[in-house]
TILUMMAR-579541 format. One line per field, with one value per residue (C-alpha): x, y, z; residue in one letter; residue number from 1. Coordinates in Angstrom, 3 decimals. Example, Ala and Ser with C-alpha at 12.3 -4.5 7.8 and 13.67 -1.06 7.14 Angstrom:
x [12.300; 13.670]
y [-4.500; -1.060]
z [7.800; 7.140]
type [a; s]
seq [1; 2]
END
This chain:
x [-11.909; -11.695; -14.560; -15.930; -17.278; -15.689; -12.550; -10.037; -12.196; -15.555; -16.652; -14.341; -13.881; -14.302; -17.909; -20.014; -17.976; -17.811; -19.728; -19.877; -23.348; -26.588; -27.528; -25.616; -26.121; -29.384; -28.674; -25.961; -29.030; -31.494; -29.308; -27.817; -30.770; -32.000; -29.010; -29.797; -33.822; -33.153; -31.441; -34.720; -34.643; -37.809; -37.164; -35.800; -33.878; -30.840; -28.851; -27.001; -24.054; -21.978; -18.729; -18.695; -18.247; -20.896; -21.231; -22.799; -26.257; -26.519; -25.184; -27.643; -30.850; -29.922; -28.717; -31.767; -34.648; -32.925; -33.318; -36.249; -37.505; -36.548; -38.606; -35.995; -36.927; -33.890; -32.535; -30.257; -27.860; -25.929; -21.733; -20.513; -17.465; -17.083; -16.953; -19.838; -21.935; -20.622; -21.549; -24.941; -25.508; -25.144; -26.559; -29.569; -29.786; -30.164; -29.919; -27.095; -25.412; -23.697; -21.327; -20.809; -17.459; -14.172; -12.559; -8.559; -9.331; -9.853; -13.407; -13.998; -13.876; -16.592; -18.244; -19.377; -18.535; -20.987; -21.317; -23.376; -25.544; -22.670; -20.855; -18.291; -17.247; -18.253; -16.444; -15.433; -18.257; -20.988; -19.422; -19.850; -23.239; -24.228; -22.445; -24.139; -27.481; -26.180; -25.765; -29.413; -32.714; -33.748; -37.122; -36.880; -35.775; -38.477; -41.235; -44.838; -46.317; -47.683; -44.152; -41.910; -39.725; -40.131; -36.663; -36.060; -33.517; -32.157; -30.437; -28.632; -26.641; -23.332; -24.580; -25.196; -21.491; -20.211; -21.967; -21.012; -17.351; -17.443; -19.304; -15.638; -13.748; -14.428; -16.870; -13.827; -11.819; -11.191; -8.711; -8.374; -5.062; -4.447; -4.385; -4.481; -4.544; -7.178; -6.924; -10.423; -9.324; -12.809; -14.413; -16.666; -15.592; -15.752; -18.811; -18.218; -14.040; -14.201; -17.408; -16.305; -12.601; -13.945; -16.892; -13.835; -12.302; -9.535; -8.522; -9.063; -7.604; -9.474; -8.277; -10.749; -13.727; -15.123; -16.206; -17.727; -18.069; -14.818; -12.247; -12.228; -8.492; -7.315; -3.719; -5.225; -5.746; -4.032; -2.365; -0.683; 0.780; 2.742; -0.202; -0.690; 3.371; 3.252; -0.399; 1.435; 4.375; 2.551; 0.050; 2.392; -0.019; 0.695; -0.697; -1.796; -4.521; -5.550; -7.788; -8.973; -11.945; -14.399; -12.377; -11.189; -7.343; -5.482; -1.604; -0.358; 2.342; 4.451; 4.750; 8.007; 6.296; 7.370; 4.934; 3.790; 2.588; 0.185; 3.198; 4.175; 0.573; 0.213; 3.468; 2.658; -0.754; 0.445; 3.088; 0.583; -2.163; 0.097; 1.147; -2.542; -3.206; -5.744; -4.224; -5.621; -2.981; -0.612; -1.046; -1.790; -0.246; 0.100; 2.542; 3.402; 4.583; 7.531; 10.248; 11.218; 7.454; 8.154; 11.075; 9.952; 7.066; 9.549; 11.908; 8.703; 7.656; 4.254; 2.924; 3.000; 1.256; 0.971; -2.337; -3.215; -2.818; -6.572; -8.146; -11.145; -7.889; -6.952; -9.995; -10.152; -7.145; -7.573; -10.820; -8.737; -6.388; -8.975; -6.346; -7.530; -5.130; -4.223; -4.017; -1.879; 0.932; -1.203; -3.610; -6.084; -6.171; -8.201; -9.255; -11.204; -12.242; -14.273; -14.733; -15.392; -13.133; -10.812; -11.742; -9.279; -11.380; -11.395; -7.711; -7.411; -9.275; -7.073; -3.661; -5.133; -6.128; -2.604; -1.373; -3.822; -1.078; 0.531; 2.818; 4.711; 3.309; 7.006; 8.062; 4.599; 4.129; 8.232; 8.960; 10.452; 13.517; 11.619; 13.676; 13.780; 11.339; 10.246; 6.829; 6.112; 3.082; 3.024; 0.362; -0.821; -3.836; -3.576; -2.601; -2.107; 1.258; 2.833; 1.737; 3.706; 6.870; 9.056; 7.715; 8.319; 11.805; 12.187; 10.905; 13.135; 16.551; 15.062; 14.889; 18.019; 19.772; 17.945; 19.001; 18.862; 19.422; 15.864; 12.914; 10.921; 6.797; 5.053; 1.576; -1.665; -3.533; -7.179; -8.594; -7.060; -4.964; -1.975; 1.057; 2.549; 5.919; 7.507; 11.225; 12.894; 16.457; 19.178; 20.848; 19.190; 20.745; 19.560; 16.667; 16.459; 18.116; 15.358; 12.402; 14.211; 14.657; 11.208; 9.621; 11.750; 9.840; 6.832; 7.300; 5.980]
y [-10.335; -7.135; -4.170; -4.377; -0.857; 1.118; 1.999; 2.974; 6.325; 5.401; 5.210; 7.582; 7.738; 9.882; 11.378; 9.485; 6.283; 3.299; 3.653; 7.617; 7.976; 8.247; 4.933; 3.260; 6.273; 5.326; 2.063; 3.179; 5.180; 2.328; -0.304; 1.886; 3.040; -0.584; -1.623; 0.920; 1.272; -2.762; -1.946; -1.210; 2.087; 3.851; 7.332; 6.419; 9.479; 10.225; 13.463; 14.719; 17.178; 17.833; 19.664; 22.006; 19.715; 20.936; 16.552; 17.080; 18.809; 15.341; 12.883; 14.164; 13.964; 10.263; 9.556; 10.878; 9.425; 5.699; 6.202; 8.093; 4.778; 2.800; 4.637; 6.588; 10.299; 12.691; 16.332; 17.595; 20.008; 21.428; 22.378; 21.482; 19.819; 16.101; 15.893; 18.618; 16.042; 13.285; 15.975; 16.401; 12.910; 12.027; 15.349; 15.058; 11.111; 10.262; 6.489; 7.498; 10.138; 10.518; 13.201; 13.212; 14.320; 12.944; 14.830; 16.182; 14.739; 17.318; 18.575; 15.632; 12.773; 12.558; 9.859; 9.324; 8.906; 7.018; 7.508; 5.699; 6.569; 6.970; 9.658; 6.749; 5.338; 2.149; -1.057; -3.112; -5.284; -2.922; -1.725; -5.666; -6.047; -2.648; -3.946; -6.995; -5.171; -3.202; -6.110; -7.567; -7.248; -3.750; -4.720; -6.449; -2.973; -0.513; 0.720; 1.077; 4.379; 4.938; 4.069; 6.738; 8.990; 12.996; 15.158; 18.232; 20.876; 22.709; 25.341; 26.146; 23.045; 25.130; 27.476; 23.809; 22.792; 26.209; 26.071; 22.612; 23.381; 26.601; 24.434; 22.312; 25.429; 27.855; 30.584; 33.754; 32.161; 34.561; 35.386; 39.251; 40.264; 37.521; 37.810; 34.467; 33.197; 30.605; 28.601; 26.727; 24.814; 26.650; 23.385; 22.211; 24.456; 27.591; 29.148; 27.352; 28.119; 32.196; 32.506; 31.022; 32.699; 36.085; 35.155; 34.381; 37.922; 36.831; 39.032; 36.464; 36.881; 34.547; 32.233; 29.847; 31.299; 31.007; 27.639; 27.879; 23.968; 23.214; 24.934; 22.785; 21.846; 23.512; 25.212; 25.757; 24.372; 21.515; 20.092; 23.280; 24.614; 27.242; 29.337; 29.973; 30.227; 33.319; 34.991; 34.751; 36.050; 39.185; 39.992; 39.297; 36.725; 34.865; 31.592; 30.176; 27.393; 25.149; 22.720; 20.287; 19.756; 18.381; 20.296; 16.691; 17.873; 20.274; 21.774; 24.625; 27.387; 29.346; 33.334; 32.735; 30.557; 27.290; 24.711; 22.332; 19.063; 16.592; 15.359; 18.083; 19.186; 15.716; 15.767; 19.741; 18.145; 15.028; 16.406; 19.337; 16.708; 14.698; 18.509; 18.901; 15.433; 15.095; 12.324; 8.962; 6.232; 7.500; 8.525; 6.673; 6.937; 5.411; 3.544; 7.090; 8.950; 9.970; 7.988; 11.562; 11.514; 8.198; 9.282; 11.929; 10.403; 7.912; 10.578; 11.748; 8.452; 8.396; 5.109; 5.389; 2.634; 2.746; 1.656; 1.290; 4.421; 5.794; 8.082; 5.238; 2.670; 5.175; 5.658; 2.088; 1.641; 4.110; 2.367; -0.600; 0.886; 3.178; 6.601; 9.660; 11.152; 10.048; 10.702; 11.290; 13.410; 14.275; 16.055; 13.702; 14.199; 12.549; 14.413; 11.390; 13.982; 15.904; 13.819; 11.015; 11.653; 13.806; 17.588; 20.761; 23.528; 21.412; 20.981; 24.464; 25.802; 23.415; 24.532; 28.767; 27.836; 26.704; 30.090; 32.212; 33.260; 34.795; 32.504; 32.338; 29.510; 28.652; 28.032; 25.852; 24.049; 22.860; 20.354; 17.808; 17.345; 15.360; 12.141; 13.521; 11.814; 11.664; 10.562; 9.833; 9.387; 6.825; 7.383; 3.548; 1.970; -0.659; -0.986; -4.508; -4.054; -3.390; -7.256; -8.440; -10.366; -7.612; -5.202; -7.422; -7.700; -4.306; -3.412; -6.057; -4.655; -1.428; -2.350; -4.303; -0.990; 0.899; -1.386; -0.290; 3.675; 4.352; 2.617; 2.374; 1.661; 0.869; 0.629; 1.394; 4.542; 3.881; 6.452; 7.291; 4.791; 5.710; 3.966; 5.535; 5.333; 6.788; 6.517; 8.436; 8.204; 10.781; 10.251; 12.023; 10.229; 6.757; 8.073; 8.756; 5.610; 3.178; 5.662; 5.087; 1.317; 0.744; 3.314; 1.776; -1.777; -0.468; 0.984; -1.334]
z [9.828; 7.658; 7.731; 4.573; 5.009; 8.079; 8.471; 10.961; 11.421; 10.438; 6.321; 4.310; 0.115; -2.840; -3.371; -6.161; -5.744; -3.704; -0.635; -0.917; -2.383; -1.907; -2.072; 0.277; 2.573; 2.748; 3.862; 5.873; 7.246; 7.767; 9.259; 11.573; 12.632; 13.090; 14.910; 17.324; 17.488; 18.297; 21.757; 22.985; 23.924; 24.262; 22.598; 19.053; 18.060; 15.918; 15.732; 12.385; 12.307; 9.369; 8.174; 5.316; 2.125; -0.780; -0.743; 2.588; 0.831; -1.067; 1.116; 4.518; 2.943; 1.402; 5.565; 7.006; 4.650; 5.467; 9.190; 9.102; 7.006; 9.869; 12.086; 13.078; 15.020; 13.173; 14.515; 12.122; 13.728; 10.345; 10.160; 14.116; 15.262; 15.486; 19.580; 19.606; 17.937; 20.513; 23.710; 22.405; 21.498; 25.062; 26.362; 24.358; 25.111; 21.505; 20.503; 17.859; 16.668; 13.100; 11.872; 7.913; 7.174; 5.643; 8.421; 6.748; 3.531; 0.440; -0.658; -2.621; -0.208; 2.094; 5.084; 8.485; 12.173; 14.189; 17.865; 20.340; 23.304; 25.249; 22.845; 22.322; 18.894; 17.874; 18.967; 15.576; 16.823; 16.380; 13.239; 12.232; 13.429; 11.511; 8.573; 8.458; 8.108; 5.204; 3.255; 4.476; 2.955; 3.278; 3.163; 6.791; 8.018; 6.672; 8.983; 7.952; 7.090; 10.594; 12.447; 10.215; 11.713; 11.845; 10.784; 12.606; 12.368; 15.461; 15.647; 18.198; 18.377; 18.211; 21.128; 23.563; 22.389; 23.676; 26.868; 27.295; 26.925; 29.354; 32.187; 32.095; 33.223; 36.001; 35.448; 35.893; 33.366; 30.409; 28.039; 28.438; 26.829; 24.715; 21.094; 19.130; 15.370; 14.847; 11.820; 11.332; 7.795; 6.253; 8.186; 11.213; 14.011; 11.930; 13.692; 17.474; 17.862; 16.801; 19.172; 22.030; 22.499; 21.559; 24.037; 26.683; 26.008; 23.282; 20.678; 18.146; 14.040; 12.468; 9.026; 6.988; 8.429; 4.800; 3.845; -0.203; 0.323; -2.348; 0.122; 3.200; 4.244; 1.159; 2.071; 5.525; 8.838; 10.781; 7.514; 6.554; 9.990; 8.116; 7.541; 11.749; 11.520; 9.504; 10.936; 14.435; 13.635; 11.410; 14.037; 16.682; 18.024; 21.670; 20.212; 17.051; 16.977; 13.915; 13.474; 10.794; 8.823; 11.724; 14.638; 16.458; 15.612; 16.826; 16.266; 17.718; 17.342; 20.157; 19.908; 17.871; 14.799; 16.119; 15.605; 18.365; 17.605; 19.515; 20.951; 22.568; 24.002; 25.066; 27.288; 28.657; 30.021; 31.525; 33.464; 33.962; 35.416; 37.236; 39.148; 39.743; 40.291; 37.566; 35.622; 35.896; 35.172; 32.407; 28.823; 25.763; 22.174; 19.435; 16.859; 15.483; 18.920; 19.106; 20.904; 22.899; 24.182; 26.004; 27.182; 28.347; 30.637; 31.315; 33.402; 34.754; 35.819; 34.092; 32.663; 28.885; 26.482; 22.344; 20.548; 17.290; 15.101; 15.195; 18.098; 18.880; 19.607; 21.857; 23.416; 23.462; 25.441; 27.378; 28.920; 29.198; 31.334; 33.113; 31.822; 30.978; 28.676; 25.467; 21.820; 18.509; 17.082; 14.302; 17.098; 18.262; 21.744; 23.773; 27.268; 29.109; 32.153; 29.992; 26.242; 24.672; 21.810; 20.035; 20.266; 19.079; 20.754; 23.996; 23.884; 22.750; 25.895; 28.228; 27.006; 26.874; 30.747; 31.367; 29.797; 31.663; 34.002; 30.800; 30.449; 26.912; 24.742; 23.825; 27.507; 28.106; 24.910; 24.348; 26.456; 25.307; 22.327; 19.624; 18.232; 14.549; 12.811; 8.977; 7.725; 3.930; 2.184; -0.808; -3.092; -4.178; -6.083; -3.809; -0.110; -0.024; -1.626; 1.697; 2.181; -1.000; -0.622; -2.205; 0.022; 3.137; 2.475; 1.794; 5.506; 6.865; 5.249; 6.889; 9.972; 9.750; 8.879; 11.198; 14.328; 17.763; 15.853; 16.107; 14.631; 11.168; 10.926; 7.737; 7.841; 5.043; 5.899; 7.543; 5.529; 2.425; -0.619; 0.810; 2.336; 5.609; 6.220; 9.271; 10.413; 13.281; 14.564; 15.626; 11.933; 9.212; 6.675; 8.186; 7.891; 4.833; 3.373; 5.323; 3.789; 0.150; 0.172; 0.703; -1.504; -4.166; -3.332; -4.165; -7.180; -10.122]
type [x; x; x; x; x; x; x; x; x; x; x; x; x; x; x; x; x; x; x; x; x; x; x; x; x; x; x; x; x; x; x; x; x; x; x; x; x; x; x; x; x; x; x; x; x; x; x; x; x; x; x; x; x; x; x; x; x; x; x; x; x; x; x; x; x; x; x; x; x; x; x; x; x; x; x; x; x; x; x; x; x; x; x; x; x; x; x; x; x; x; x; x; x; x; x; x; x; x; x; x; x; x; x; x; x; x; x; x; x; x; x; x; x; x; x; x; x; x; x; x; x; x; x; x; x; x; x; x; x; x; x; x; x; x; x; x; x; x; x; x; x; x; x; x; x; x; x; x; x; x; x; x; x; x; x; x; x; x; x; x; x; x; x; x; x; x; x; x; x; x; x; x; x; x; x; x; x; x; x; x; x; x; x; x; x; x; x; x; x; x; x; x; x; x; x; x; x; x; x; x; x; x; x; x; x; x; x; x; x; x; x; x; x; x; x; x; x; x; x; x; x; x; x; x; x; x; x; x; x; x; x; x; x; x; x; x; x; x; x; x; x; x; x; x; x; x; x; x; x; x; x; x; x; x; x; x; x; x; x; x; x; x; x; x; x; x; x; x; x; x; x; x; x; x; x; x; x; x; x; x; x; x; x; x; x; x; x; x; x; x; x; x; x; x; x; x; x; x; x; x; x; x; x; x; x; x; x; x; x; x; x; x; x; x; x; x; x; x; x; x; x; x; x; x; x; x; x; x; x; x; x; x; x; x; x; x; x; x; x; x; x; x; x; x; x; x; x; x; x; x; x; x; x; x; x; x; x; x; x; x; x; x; x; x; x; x; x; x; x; x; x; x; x; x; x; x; x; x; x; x; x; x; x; x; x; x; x; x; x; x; x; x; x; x; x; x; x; x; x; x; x; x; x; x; x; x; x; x; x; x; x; x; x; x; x; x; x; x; x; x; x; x; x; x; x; x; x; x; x; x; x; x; x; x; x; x; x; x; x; x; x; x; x; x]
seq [1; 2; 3; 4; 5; 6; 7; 8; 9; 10; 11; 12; 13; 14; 15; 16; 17; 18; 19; 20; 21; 22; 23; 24; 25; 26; 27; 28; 29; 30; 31; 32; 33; 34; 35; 36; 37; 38; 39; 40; 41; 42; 43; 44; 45; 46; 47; 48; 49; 50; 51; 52; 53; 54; 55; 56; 57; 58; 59; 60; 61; 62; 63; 64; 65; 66; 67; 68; 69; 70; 71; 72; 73; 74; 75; 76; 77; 78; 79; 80; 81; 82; 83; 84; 85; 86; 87; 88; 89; 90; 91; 92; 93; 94; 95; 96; 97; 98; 99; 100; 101; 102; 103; 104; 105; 106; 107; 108; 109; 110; 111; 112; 113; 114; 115; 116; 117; 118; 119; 120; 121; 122; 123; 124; 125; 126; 127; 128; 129; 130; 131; 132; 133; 134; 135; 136; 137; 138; 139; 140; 141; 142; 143; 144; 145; 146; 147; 148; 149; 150; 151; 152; 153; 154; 155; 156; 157; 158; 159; 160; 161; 162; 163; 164; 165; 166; 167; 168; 169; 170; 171; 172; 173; 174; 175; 176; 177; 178; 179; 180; 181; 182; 183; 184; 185; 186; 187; 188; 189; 190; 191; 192; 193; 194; 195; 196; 197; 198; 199; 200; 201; 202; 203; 204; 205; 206; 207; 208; 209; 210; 211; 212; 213; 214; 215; 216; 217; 218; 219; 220; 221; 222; 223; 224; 225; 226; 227; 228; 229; 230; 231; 232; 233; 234; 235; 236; 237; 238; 239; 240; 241; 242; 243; 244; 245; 246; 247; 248; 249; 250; 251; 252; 253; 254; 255; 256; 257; 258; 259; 260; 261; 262; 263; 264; 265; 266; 267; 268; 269; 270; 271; 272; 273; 274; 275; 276; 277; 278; 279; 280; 281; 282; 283; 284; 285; 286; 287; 288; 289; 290; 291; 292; 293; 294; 295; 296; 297; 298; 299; 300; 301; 302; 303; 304; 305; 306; 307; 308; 309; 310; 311; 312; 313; 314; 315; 316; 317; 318; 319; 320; 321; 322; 323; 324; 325; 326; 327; 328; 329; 330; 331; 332; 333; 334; 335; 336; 337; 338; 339; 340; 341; 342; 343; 344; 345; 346; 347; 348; 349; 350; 351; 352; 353; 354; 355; 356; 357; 358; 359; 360; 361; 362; 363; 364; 365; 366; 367; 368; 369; 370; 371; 372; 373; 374; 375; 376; 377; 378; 379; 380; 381; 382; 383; 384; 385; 386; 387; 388; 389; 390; 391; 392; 393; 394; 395; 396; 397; 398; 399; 400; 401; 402; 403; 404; 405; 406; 407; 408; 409; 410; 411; 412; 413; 414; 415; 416; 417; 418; 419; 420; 421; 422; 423; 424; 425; 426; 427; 428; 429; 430; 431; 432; 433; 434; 435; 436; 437; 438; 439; 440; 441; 442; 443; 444]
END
């Protein structure tokens, strides 16, 4: 049965509509914060991060006042990336932890990710249960006036994730020497990534570093690669970084502008842990990998399984399988020695350790010929369409043409009203004709 409020990635939409206000953060608040004060735990204590969306200023105080009402104990920790909230939610033994952020979206969408004591992301049967106390009686769920929970703000939250992340790596490891372009989309990790590599001995030039609470994502970070293309290629950078809005994505660029995707990083660091004997199992994808990747752990005889699109199906599986490497081409990666979910700066400092030999980025980082692969976004008031019968046909004729060429995947967006299509083959022009027929199904 269908979420009725959580999505692929948590609760995501536009601010001041739907379930993006304060309202029903408040009662995303309280039964949350029931679910979790029910699992008997003695210490009943939430932690709050955020990203950088002005929304956030609205949208906390609304969070914290519904679990505080549930007799909820709240530390906020203020702008931190997602898996930093995750580490500390485990580090600090919390019952919960919640990070408020819409993640890539623009300014104006906003949500939340909710972790458990673990640091994991909720199975769809929590998000159920939790659900299911949204929609309750919020009088069941209040506290009395003696039982209410206290809110504290901590500081230093980014300085724990830091010291967290340097504990995974041994204590000589620095980057003297290397100059790198960090791109930190104006969002979560805009205070933790610059700190950190210039703590490590990196020259570091840093891009959207400025977050004014409107400019998240906007023409920078993960979703607009080119920028780190042309700042690494100007400064004459070894490496460019980027990240999204809450820092749990990651792409890359080599010394000569070219722009490595989670793909790519995935397949350097499984054939990299295999060396080293690190890897557990294989690696885990998803739908959206690219053919080459499996290929290419294929020839390297390393177990390779798809998920769901959506790093908590890949953290999913990857308990399943007991792996410890997985993620997305969109940069989700997934480092199960060291995280609980998808973390850029973590990545980040795994592929610079690989490098610290001085190694070129472009001799690391390419490693396997992609399967050319095109992915459209179709703007649509409503994602059901790819259910209706003209749209079905549509895909079919598609994949008819497509054949055993390559292969096509339609599927809704988790977080956003958009339709995703993806096609990949060696023929361009297939390609393109299997994108066009069903584009032209869905128009009305």
């Amino acid at each position: 049965m269908k979420n009725k409020y959580f999505g692929t990635d948590g609760i995501r939409g536009t601010v001041n509509k739907g379930n993006i206000t304060g309202e029903k953060f408040f009662k995303f608040g309280l039964a949350s914060g029931t679910y979790f004060k029910n699992q008997k735990k003695s210490k009943q204590v939430a932690i709050i991060a955020k990203d950088t969306r002005l929304s956030g200023y609205t949208l906390e105080p609304a969070l914290v006042s519904g679990l505080v009402s549930g007799g909820m104990h709240v530390f906020t920790l203020g702008p931190l990336p997602t898996n930093g909230l995750a580490m500390l939610t485990k580090s600090m033994k919390a019952n919960m932890g919640i990070m408020i952020t819409a993640s890539h979206n623009p300014y104006h969408d906003n949500g939340l990710k909710l972790f458990g004591p673990d640091g994991m992301k909720l199975s769809d049967k929590i998000e159920k249960k939790i659900e299911n106390l949204i929609d309750a009686k919020i009088i069941k769920q209040l506290t009395n006036a003696k039982l209410l929970g206290r809110v504290k703000r901590l500081e230093d939250g980014n300085d724990k994730y830091i010291e967290i992340l340097k504990k995974n790596f041994p204590k000589n490891f620095n980057l003297k020497g290397t100059k790198i372009v960090l791109d930190c989309a104006n969002g979560a990790g805009y205070k933790a990534a610059p700190k950190l590599l210039k703590q490590l001995g990196a020259k570091v030039i840093s891009i959207g570093v400025k977050p004014n609470g409107l400019n998240i994502n906007k023409m920078c970070g993960s979703m607009y690669p080119s920028k780190i293309r042309s700042a690494v290629k100007k400064f004459k950078a070894h490496i460019g970084i980027s990240f999204d809005g809450d820092a749990d994505r990651i792409i890359m660029c080599d010394e000569n502008g070219k722009i490595i995707d989670g793909d790519q990083i995935i397949a350097m660091l499984a054939r990299r842990w295999k060396t080293k004997k690190i890897l557990k199992g294989g690696v885990v994808g998803t739908l959206m990998s690219n053919y080459g990747l499996e290929n290419f752990l294929k020839d390297e005889k390393i177990k390779f399984y798809r998920s769901k699109v959506g790093d908590r199906y890949v953290k999913e599986k990857m308990r399943k399988l007991n792996f410890n490497l997985g993620g997305e081409q969109s940069g989700h990666i997934i480092l199960g020695k060291f995280a609980t979910t998808g973390d850029g700066l973590l990545v980040a400092l795994e592929v610079l350790f690989s490098l610290r030999k001085r190694k070129k980025a472009s001799k690391l980082l390419n490693v396997f010929k992609p399967l050319p692969q095109t992915l459209e976004n179709i703007d649509v008031k409503d994602k059901n369409i790819i259910n209706k019968i003209k749209t079905k046909i549509s895909i079919k004729k598609a994949n008819k043409l497509m054949g055993n060429k390559g292969r096509v995947l339609v599927r809704k967006s988790g977080t956003e009203p958009k339709i995703r299509i993806m096609a990949e083959s060696n023929d361009r022009k297939l390609i393109f004709k299997c994108i066009k027929i069903i584009k032209r199904s869905m128009k009305n």
